[in-house]
N, C-alpha and C positions, 0 to 999 in steps of 0.2 A: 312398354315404355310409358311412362304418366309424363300428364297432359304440361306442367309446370319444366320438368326437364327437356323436352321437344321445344316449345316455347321459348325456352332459356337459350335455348342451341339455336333456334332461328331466329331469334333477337340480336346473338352474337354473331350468326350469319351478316346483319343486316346494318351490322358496326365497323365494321372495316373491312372489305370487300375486295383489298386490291390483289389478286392470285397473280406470283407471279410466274413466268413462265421458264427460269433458269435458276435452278439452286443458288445459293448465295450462301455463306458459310454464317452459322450463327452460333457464339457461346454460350454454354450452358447458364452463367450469369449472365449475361447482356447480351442485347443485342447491336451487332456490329456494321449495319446499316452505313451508309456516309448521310443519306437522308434523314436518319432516323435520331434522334439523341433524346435523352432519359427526362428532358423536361418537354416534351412533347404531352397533348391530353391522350396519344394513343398508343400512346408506349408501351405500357404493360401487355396491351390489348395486343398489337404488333410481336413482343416476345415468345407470348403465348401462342400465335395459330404458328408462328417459326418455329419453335421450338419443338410441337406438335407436327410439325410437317403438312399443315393444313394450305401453307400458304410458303411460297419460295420468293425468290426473289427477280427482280424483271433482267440483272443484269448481273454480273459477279459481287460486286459492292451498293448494288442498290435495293432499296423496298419499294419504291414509288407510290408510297400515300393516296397521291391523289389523283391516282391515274380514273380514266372511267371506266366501268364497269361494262364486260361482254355478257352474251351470255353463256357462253364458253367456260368464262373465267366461272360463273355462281354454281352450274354444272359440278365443276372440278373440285370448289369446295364442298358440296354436297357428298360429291363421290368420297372425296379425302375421311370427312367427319364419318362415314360407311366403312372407314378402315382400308378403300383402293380395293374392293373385290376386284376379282381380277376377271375380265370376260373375251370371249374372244371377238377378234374384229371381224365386222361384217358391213358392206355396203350400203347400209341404211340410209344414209345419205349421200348424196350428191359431193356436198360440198365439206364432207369431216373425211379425212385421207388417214392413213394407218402411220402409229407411229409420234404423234402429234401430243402435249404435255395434254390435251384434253380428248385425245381420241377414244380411249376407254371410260371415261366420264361417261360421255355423250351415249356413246351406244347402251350403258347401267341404264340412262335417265329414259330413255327411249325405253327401255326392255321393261322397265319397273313403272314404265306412264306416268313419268315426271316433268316429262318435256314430252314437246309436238312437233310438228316439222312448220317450218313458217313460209310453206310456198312449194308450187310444183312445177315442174317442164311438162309438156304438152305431152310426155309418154308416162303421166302421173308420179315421176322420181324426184322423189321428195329432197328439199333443202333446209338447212338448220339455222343457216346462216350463225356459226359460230362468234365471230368476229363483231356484230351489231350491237350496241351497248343496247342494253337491257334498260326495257322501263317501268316505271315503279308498279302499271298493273298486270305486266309480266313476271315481274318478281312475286307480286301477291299468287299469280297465277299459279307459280313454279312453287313457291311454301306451301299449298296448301294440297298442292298434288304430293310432294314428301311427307307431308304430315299424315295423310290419308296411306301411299306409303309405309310409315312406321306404323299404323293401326292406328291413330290418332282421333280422336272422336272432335269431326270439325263441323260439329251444329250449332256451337256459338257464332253469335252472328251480332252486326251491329245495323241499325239506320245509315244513309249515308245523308239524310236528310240536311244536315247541319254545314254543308259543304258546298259553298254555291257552284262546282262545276262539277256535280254529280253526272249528269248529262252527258258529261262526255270519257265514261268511264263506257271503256265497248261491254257490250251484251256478254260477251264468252268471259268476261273478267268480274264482271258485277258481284257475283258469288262468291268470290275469290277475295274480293276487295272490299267486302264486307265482314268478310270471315277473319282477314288479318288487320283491319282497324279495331274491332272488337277484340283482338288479344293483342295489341300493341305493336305490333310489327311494322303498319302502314299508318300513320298519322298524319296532321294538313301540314300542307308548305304555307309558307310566308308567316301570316298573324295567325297560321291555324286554320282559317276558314276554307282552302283549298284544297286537293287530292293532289294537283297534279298528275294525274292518271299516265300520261304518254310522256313525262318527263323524263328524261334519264337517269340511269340513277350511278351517282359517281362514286369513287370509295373515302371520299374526302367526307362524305355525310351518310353516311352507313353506320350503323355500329354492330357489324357483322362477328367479330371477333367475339366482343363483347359476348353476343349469344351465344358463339362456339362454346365457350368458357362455360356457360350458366347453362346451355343446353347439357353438355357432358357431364357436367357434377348433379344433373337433378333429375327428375323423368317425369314422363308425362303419359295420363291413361286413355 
């Protein structure tokens, strides 16, 4: 996979974000949303991961835009844009039960070292915490383990110098959030000069879709 198509997909990953968790029926021309309508900025973006089955909807008639972002849900998208390999379930974690719109996700991302466990019980059994909204140097964290993943050559790298709260990007992320500032993925919040590192990240400011789209049409070496 080259390096430009990955990039593209995780860019679109990183455009709209909101996974939902109950099909919701969508027209091949439009989508039919009660949220959603055609002069929205994320429209097309929105029709396209529906349409694609990347992204369902939170309720029968709804998309919920701006919902925030688990890390359950970026998992799910990851697994979807993989085609849904199908794996069997296993007890890896504590707290992902069988059966669940992200319980095969989760166990792919674990099996293929895309995700980690975020915590243990005193008998070392591990928790994912599914449900957690995910923050931006989590998500860096989580792109560049898929991109490594797809064979993705990720030794581009940027400075974080320019950023006055470098500092407080944790040590396990630094790598990670260097590597997706440098291909555009993770950018400053506010005038620019911030990371935000522990910020949440919602699907209201993402343009995860986006990269689905440009990931899947282009590739990367």
């Amino acid at each position: 996979m080259k390096m430009n198509k990955l990039l593209s997909m995780l860019l679109a990953v990183v455009m709209h974000m909101s996974i939902l968790t109950v099909g919701a029926t969508v027209n091949a021309a439009k989508v039919t949303y009660s949220d959603v309508t055609a002069d929205m900025w994320s429209y097309s973006d929105i029709k396209y991961v529906s349409e694609n089955g990347l992204m369902n909807g939170t309720g029968g008639t709804t998309f919920s835009p701006a919902m925030s972002l688990t890390r359950a849900m970026v998992v799910t998208v990851l697994w979807r844009m993989e085609g849904s390999p199908r794996v069997e379930f296993s007890d890896l974690f504590l707290d992902v039960k069988d059966r669940l719109y992200y319980s095969e996700a989760v166990i792919w991302a674990k099996n293929c070292n895309i995700v980690k466990a975020t915590g243990s019980n005193d008998w070392g059994e591990e928790y994912f915490s599914p449900d957690r909204e995910i923050t931006r140097q989590e998500l860096a964290t989580t792109f560049i383990r898929f991109a490594e993943y797809k064979n993705v050559k990720t030794e581009t790298t940027a400075t974080l110098d320019k950023f006055t709260d470098k500092a407080s990007v944790a040590d396990w992320a630094n790598d990670a959030m260097k590597w997706a500032n440098s291909v555009g993925l993770i950018n400053g919040t506010g005038n620019g000069s911030t990371l935000s590192p522990r910020a949440k990240q919602h699907a209201s400011s993402l343009r995860l879709s986006c990269t689905v789209m440009q990931l899947r049409s282009s590739t990367i070496t």
